[in-house]
DOVEXBA-211504 format. One record per residue (C-alpha): x, y, z; residue in three letters; chain; residue number from 1. Coordinates in nm, 4 decimals. Layout:
BEGIN
c1: X; c2: Y; c3: Z; r: ALA; c: A; k: NUM
...
END
This chain:
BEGIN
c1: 0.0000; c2: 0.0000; c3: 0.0000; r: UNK; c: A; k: 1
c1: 0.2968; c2: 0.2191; c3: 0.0959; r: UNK; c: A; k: 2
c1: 0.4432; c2: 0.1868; c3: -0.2426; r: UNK; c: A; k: 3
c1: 0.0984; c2: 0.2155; c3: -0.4169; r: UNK; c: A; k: 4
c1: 0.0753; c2: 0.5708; c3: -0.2106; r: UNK; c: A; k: 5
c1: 0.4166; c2: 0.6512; c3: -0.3311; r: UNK; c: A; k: 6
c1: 0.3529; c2: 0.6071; c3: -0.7068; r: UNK; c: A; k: 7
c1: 0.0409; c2: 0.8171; c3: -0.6738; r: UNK; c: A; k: 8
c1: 0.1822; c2: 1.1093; c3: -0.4667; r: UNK; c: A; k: 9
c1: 0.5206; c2: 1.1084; c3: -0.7315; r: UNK; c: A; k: 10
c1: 0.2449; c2: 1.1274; c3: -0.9876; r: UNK; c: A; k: 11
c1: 0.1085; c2: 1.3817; c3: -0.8151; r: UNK; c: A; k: 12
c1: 0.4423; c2: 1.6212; c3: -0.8490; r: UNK; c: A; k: 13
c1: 0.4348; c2: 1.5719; c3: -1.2266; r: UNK; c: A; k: 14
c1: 0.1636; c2: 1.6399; c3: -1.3669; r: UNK; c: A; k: 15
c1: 0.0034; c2: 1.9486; c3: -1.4735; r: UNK; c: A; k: 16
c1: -0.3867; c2: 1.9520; c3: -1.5547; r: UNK; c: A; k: 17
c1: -0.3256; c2: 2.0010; c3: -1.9073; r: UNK; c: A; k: 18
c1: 0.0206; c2: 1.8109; c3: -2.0070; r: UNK; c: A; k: 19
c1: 0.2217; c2: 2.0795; c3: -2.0529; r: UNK; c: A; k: 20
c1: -0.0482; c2: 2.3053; c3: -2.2237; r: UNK; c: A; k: 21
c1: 0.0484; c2: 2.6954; c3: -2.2643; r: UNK; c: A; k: 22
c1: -0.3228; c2: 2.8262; c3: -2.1456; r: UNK; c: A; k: 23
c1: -0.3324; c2: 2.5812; c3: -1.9072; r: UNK; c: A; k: 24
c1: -0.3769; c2: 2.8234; c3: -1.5736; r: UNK; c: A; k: 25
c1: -0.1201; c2: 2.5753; c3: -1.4111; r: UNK; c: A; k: 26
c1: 0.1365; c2: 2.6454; c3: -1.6683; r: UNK; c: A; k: 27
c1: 0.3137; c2: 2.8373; c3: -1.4820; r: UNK; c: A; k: 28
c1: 0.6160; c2: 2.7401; c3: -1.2614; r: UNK; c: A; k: 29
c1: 0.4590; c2: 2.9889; c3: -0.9493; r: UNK; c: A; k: 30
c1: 0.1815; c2: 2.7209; c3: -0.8769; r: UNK; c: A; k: 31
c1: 0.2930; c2: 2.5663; c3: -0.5619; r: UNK; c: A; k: 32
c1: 0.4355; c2: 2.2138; c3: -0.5830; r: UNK; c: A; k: 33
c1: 0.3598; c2: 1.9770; c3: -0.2627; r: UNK; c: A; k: 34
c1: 0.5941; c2: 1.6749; c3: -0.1898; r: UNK; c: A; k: 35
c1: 0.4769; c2: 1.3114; c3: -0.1163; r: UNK; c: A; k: 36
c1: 0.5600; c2: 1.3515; c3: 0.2381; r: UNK; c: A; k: 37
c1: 0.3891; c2: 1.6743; c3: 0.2946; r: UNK; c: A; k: 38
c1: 0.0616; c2: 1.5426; c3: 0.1098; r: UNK; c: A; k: 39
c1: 0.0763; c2: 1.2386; c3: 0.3434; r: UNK; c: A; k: 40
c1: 0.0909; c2: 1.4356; c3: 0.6474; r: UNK; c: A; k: 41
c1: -0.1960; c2: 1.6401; c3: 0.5115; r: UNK; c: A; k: 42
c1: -0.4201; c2: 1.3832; c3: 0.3519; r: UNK; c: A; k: 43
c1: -0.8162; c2: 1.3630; c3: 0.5293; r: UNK; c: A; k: 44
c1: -0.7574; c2: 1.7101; c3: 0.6511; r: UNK; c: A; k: 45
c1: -1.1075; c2: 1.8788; c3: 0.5679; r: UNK; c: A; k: 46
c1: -0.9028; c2: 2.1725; c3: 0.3755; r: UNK; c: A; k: 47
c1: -0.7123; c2: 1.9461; c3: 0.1478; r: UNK; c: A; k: 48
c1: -0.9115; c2: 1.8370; c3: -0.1781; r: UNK; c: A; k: 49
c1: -0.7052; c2: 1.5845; c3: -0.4205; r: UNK; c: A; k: 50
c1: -0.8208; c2: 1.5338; c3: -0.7909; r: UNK; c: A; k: 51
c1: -0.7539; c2: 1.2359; c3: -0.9863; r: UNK; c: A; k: 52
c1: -0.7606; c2: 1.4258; c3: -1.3218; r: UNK; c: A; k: 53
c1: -0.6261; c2: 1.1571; c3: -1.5603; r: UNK; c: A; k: 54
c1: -0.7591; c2: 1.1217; c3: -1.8424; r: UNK; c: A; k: 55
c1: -0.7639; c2: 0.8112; c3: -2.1610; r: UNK; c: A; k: 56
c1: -0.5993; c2: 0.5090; c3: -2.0775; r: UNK; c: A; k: 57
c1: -0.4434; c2: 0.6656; c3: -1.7540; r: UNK; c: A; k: 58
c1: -0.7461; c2: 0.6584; c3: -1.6119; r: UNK; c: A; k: 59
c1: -0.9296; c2: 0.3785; c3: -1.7244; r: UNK; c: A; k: 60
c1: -0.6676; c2: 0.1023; c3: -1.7369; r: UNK; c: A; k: 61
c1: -0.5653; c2: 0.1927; c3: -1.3652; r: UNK; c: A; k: 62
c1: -0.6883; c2: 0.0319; c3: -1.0446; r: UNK; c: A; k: 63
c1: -0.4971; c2: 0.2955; c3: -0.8333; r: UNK; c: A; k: 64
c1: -0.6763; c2: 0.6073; c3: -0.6858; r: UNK; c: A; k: 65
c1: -0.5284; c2: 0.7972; c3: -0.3712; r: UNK; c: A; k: 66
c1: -0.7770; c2: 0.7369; c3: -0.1118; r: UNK; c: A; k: 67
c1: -1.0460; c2: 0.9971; c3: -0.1123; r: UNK; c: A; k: 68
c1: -0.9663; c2: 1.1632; c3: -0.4338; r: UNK; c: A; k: 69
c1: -1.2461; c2: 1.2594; c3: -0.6472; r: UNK; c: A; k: 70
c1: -1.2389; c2: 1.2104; c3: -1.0339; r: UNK; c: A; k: 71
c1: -1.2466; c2: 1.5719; c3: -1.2377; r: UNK; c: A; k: 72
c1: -1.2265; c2: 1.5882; c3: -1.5793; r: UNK; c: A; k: 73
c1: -0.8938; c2: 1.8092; c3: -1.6829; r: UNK; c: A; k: 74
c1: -1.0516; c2: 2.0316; c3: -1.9895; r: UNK; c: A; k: 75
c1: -1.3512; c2: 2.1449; c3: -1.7351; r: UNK; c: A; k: 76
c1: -1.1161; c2: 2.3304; c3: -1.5127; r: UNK; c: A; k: 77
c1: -1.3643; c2: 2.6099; c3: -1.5219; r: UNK; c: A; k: 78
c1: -1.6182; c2: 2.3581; c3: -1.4000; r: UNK; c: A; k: 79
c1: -1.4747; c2: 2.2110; c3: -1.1384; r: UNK; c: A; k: 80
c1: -1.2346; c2: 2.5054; c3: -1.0264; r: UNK; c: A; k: 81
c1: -1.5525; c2: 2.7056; c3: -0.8812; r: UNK; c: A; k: 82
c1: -1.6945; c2: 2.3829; c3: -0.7080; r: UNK; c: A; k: 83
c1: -1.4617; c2: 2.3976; c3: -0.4488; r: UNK; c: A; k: 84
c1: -1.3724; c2: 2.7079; c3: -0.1798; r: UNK; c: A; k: 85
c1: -1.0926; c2: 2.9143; c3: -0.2646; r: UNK; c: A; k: 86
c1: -0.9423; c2: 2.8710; c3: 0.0742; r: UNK; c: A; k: 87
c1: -0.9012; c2: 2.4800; c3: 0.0581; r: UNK; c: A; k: 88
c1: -0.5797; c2: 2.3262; c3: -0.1083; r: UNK; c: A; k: 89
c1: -0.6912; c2: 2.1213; c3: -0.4526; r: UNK; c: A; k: 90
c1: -0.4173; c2: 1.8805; c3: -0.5259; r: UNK; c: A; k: 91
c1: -0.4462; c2: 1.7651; c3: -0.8702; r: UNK; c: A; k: 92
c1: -0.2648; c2: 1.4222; c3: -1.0065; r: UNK; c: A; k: 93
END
């Protein structure tokens, strides 16, 4: 499970909603980047939000989630980005 937690999380460092996408509002290199370890020690608190926003065959040929993530779709920012309060911390992998 450990190592399952640790795959997600590194996951979690790399990716940016829209692969590398230019207009992409997480283009830029201010956005704050969270380590495994400090997402661990932060995971279930009720400000912390984490979104599984694979997409294709990332998504659907995987049987790994971090535990309470919820499933957003990455070209609905817009959609999704006002659903939450601006004060919690979304984590997106």
């Amino acid at each position: 499970m450990k190592k399952l937690i640790g795959k997600l999380i590194t996951a979690i460092l790399m990716f940016s909603v829209v692969s590398g996408c230019a207009s992409s509002p997480f283009a830029d290199d201010a956005v704050p980047r969270m380590t495994k370890e400090e997402l661990k020690q932060r995971m279930g608190a009720p400000d912390v939000i984490i979104l599984d926003t694979r997409t294709g065959s990332d998504w659907n040929d995987s049987d790994q989630i971090i535990l309470g993530a919820v499933r957003a779709e990455p070209k609905k920012f817009s959609k999704w980005a006002e659903a939450y309060p601006k004060y919690a911390t979304i984590v997106l992998y």
